[in-house]
N, CA, C and O atoms as CSV, one atom per row, in Angstrom:
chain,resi,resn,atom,element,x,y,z
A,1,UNK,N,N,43.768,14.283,11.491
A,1,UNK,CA,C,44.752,15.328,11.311
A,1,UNK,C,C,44.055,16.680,11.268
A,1,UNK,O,O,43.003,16.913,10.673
A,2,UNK,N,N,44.763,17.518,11.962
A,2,UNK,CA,C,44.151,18.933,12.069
A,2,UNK,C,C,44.489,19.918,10.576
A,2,UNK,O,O,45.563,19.849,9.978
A,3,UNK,N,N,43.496,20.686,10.216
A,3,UNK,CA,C,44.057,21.381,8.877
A,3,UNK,C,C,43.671,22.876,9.064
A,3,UNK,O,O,42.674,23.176,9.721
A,4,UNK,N,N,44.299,23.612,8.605
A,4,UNK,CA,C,44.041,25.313,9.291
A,4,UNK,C,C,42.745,25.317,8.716
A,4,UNK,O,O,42.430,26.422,9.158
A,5,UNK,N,N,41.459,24.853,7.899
A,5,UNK,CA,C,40.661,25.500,7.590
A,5,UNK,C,C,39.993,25.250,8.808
A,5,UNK,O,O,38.907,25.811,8.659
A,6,UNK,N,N,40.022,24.577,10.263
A,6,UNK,CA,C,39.063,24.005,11.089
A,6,UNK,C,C,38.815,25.167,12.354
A,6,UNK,O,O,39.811,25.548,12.968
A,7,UNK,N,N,38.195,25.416,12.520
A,7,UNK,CA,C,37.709,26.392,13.721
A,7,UNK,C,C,39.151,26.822,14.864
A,7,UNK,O,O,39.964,25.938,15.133
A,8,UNK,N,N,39.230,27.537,15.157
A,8,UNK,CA,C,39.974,27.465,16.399
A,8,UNK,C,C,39.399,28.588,17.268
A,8,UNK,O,O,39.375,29.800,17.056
A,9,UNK,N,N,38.846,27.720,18.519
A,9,UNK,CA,C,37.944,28.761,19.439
A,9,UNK,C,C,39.038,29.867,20.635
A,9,UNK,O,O,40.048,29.464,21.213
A,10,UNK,N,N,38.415,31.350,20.737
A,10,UNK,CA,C,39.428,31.574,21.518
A,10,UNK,C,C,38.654,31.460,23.086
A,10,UNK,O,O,37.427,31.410,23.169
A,11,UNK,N,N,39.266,31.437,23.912
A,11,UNK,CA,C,39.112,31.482,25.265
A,11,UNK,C,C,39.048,33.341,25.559
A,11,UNK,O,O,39.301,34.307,24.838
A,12,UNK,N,N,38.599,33.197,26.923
A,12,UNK,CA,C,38.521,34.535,27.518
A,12,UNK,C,C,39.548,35.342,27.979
A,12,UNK,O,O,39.403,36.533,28.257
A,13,UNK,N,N,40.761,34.614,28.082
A,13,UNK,CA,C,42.152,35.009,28.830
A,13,UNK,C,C,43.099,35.711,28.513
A,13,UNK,O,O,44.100,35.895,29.205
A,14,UNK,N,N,42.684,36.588,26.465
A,14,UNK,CA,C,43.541,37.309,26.503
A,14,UNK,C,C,43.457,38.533,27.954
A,14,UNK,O,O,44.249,38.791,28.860
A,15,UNK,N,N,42.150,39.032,27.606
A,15,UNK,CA,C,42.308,40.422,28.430
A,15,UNK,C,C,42.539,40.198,29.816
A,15,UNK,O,O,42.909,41.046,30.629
A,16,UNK,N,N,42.287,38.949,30.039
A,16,UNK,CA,C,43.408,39.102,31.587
A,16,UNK,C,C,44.514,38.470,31.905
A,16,UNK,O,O,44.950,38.308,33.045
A,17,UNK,N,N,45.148,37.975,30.548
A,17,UNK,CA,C,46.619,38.394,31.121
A,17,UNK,C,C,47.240,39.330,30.570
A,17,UNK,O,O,48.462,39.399,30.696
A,18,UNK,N,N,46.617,40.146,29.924
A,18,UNK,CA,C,46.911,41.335,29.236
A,18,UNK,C,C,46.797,42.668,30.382
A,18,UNK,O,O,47.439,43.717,30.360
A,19,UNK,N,N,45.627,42.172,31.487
A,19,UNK,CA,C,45.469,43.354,32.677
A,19,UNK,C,C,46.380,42.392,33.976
A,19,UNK,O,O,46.742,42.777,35.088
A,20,UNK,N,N,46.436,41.954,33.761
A,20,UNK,CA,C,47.912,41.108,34.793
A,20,UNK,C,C,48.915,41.388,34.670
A,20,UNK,O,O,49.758,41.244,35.556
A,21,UNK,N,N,49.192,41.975,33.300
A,21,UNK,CA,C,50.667,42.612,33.104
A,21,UNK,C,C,50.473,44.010,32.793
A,21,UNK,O,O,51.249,44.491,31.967
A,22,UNK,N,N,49.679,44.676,33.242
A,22,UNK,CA,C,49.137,46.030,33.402
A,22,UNK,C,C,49.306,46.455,32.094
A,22,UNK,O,O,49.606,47.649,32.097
A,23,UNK,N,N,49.227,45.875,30.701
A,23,UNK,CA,C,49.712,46.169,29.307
A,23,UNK,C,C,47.817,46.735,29.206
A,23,UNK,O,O,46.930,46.134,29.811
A,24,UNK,N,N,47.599,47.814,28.432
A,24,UNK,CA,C,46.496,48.508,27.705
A,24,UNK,C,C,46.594,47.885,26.037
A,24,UNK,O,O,47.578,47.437,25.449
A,25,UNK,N,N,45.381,48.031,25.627
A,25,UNK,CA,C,45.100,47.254,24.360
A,25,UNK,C,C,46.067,48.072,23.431
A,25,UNK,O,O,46.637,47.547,22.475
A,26,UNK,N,N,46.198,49.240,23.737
A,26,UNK,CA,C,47.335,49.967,22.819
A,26,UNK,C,C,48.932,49.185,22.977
A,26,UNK,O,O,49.744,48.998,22.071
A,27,UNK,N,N,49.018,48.936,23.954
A,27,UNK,CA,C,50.028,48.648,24.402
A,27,UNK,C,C,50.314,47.506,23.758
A,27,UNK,O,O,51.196,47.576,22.902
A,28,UNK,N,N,49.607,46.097,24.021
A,28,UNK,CA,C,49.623,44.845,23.317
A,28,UNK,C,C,49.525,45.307,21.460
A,28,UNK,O,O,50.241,45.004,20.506
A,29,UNK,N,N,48.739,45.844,21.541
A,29,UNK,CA,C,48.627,46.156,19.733
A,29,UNK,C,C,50.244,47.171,19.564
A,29,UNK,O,O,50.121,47.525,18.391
A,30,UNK,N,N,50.895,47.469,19.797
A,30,UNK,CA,C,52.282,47.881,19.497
A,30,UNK,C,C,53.121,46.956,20.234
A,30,UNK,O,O,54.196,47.556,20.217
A,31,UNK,N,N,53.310,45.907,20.852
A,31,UNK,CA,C,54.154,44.619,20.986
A,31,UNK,C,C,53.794,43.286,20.024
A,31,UNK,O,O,54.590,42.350,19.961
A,32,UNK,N,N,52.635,43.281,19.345
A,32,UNK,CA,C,52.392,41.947,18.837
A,32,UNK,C,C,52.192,42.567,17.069
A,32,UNK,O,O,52.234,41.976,15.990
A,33,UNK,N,N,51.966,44.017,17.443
A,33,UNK,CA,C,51.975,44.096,15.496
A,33,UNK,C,C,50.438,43.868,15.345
A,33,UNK,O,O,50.171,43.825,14.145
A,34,UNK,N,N,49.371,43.712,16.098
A,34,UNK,CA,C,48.344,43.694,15.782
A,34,UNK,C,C,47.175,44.658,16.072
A,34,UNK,O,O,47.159,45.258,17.147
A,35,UNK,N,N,46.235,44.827,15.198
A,35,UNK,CA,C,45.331,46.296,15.765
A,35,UNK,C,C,44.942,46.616,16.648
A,35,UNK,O,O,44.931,45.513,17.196
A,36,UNK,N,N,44.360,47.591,17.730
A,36,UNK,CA,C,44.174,47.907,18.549
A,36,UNK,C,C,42.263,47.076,18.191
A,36,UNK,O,O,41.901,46.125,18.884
A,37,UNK,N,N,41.610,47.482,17.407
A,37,UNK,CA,C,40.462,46.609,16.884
A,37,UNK,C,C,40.330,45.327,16.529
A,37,UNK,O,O,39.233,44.775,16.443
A,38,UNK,N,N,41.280,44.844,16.331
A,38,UNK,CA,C,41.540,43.569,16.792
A,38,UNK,C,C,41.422,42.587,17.394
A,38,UNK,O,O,40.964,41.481,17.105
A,39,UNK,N,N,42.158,43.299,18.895
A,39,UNK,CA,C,42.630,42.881,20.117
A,39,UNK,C,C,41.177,43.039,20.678
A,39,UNK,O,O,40.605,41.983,20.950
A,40,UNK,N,N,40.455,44.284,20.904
A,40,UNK,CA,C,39.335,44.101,21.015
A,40,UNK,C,C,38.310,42.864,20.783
A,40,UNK,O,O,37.910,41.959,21.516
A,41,UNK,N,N,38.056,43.241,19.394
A,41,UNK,CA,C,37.027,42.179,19.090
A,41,UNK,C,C,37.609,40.663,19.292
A,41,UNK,O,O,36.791,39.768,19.080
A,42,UNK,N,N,38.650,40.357,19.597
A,42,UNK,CA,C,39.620,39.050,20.006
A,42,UNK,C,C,38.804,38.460,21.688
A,42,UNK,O,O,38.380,37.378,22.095
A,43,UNK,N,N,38.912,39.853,22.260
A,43,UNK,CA,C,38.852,39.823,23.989
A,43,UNK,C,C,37.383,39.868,24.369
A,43,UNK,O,O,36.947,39.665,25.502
A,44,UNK,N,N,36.545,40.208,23.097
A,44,UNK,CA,C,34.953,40.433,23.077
A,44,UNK,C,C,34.531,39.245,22.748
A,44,UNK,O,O,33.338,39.115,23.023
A,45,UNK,N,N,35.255,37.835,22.024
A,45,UNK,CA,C,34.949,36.920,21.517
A,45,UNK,C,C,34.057,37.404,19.917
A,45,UNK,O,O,33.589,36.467,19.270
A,46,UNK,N,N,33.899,38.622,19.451
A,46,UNK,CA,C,33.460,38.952,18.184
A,46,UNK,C,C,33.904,38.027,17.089
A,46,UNK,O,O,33.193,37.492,16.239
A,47,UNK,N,N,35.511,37.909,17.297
A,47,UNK,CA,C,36.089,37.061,16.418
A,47,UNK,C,C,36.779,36.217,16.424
A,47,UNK,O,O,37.016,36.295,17.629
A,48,UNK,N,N,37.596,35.081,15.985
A,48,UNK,CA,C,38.789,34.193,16.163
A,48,UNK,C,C,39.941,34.019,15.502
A,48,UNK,O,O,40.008,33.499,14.389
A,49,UNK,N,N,40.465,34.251,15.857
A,49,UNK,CA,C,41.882,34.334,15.343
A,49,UNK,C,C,42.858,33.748,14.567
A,49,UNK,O,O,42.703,32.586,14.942
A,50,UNK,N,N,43.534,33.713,13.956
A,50,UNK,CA,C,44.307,32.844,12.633
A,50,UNK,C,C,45.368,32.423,13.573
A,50,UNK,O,O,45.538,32.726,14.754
A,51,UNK,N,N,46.080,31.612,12.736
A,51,UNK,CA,C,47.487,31.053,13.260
A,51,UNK,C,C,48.682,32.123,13.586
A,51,UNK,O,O,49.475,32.173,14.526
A,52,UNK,N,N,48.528,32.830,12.619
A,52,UNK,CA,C,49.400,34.718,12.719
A,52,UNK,C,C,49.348,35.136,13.639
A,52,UNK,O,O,50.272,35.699,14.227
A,53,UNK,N,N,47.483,34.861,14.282
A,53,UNK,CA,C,47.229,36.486,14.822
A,53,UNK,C,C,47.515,36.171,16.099
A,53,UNK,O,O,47.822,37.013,16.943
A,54,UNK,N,N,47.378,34.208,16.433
A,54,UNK,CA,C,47.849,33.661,17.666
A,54,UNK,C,C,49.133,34.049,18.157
A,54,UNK,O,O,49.567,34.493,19.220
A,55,UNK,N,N,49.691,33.681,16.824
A,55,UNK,CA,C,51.534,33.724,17.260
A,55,UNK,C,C,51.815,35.026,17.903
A,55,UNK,O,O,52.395,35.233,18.968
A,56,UNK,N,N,51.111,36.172,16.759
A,56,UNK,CA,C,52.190,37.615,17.509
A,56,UNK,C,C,50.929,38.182,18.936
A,56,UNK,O,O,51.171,39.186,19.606
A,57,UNK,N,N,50.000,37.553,19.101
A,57,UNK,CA,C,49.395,37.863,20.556
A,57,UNK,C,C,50.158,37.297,21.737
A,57,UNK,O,O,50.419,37.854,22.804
A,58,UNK,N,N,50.426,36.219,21.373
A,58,UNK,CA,C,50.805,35.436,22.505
A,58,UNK,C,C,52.422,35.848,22.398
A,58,UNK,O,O,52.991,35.193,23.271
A,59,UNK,N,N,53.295,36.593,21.745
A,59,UNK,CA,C,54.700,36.484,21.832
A,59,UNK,C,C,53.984,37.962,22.413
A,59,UNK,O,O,54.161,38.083,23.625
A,60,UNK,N,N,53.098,39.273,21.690
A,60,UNK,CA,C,52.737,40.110,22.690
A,60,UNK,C,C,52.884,40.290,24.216
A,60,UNK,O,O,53.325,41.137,24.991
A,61,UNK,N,N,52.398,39.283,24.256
A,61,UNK,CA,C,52.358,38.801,26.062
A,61,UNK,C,C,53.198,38.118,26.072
A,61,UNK,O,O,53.712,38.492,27.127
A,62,UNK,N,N,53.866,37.286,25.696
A,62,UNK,CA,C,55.312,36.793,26.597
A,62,UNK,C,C,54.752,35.515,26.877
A,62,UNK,O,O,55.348,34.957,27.798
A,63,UNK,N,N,53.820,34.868,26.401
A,63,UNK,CA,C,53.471,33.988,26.665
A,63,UNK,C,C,52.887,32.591,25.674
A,63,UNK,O,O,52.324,32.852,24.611
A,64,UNK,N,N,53.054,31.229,26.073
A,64,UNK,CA,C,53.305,30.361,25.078
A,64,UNK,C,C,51.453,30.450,24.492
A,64,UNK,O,O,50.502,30.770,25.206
A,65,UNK,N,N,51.415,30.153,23.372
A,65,UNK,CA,C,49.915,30.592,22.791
A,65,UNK,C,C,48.554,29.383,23.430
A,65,UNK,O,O,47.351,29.592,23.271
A,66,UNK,N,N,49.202,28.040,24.213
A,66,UNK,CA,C,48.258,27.477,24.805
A,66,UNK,C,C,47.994,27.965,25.724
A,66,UNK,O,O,46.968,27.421,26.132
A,67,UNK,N,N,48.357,28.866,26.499
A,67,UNK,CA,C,48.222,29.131,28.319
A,67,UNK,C,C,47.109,30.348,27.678
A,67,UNK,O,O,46.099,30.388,28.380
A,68,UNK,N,N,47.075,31.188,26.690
A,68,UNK,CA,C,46.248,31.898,25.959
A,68,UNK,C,C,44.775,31.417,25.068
A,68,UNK,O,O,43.591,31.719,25.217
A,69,UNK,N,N,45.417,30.631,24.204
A,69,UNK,CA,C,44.116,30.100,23.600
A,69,UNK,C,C,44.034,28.931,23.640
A,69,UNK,O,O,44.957,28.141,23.442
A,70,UNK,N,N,42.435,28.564,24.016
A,70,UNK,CA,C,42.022,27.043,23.893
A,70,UNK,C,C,41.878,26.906,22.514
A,70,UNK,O,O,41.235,27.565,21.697
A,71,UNK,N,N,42.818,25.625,22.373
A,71,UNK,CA,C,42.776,25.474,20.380
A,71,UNK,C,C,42.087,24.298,20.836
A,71,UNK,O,O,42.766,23.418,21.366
A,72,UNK,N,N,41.195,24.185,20.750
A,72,UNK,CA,C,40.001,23.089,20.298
A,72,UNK,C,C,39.694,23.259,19.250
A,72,UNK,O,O,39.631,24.458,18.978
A,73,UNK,N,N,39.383,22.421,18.238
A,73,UNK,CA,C,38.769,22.291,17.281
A,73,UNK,C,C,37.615,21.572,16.862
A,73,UNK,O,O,37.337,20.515,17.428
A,74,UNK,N,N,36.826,22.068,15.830
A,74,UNK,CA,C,35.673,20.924,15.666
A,74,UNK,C,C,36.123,20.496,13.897
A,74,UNK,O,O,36.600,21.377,13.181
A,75,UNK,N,N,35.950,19.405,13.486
A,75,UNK,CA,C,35.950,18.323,12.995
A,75,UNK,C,C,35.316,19.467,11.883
A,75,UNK,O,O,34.772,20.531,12.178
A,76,UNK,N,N,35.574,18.878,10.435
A,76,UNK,CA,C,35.121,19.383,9.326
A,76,UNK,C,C,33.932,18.456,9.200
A,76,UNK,O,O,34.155,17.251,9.322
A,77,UNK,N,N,32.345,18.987,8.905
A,77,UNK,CA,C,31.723,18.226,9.073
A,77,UNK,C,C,31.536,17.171,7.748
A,77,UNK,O,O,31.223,15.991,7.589
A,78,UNK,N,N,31.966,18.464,6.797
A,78,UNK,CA,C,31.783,17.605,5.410
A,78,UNK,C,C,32.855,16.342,5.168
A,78,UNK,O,O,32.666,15.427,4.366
A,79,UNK,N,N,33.760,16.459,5.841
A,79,UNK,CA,C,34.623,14.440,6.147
A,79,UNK,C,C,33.464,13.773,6.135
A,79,UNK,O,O,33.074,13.003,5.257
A,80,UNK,N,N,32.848,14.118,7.253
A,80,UNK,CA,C,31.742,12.776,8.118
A,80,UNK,C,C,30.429,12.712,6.771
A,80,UNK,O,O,29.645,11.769,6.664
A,81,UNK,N,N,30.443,13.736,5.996
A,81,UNK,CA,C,28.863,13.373,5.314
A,81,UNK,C,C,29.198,12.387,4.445
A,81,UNK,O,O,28.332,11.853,3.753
């Protein structure tokens, strides 16, 4: 069973479907409610994103949050010790 404390990696695809729909990081950060620094460090891979920050990116874009982020996860390691 998956539990929010487990990784969720993002993929590279915000910023291009974000430049596919000719939307500027200002632009997405005033449709999804999220920072313009943010969105950045999101599209830089700096950081990864919460369950929140998935939802209002991907309703940002108009788009369902798998076609956006690869939710892979890795395994809590401390289960396995």
């Amino acid at each position: 069973m998956i539990n929010l404390t487990e990784v969720v990696f993002l993929n590279n695809s915000i910023k291009n479907i974000r430049q596919s729909k000719g939307l500027t990081i200002t632009e997405l950060s005033r449709r999804s409610g999220i920072s313009r620094t943010t969105i950045y460090k999101l599209e830089a891979q700096i950081t990864n994103p919460n369950l929140d920050t998935i939802q209002k990116i991907s309703s940002g874009l108009n788009e369902k949050p798998e076609k956006i982020f690869n939710l892979s996860v890795i395994p809590d390691l401390q289960k396995e010790a």
